[in-house]
C-alpha positions, 0 to 999 in steps of 0.5 A: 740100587742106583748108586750100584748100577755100574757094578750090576752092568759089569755083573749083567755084562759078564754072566749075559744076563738080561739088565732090567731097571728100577723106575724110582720117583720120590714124593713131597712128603718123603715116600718112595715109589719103586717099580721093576722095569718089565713089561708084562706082570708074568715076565719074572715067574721062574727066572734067577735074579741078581740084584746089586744094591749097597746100603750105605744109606738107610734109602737104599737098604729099605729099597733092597728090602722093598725091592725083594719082596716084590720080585718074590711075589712076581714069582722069581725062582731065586733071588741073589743079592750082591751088596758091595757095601754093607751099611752099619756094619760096623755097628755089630756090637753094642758098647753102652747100655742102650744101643741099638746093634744096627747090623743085626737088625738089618740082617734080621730084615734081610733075612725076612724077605719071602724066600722064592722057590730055590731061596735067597742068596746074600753075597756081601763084599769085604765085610767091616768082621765076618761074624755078621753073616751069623746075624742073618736067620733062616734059609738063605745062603750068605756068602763073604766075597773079597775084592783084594785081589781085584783091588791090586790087578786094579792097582797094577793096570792103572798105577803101575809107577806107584809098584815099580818105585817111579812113584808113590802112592798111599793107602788109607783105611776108613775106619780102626778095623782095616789098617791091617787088611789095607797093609 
């Protein structure tokens, strides 16, 4: 998605992938025209694709989605999804009567897009619980990945006085499901 495009130059740079846009052009009325960058309607039969994407508004994940099927039906091998934020997810249960469990639904629609011939991969990063790789269905892979590590060797490069008592620094958790992973 446009908002990931950093992450998907950083991902293209490192495994000397080949880096291909989305043209995205939005209508008065609210609908939302989507075309994959290529220049020939043949150029994506039998090749892996990664696609980097948050969904931290409900645009990007209807893109995600969108998105997928269409580069199944322009013949892709495999697809492999790397979403750095996964919205809803902290909707994964329902407290009252009524509510809607967001983030099943969503790995539900996930979950729907065609399957290519090597299938689906869904790479989700530090996710709000773990149990919601269990909401996806079907045969694709679904994997947790964690930026701890990356997150401190950030730290460290950019703010070494904050480690070394020179300086301070505060950590914050965004929500009441993170305070421990953020000690």
């Amino acid at each position: 998605s446009i908002r990931s495009g950093y992450l998907g130059d950083l991902v293209c740079a490192r495994i000397g992938g080949e880096r291909r846009g989305i043209v995205r052009k939005n209508f008065a009325d609210g609908e939302s025209y989507y075309r994959i960058d290529v220049e020939d309607r043949f150029e994506l039969v039998g090749r892996d694709v990664v696609y980097v994407a948050s969904t931290e508004e409900d645009a990007q994940f209807l893109e995600l989605v969108r998105v997928g099927c269409a580069l199944a039906a322009y013949g892709a091998r495999r697809r492999i999804f790397v979403i750095p934020f996964m919205g809803y997810s902290t909707m994964e249960r329902q407290v009252l009567p009524g509510e809607v469990i967001t983030a099943k639904a969503n790995a539900r629609m996930m979950s729907a897009i065609p399957n290519t011939q090597l299938g689906n991969c869904f790479m989700l990063m530090d996710l709000h619980t773990q149990g919601l790789l269990q909401y996806f269905e079907g045969p694709c892979l679904k994997e947790e990945l964690y930026a701890e590590a990356e997150l401190v060797r950030g730290i460290e490069k950019h703010v070494p006085e904050a480690l070394d008592g020179g300086g301070s620094i505060t950590f914050a958790s965004a929500d009441l499901g993170r305070p421990l992973w953020v000690q």
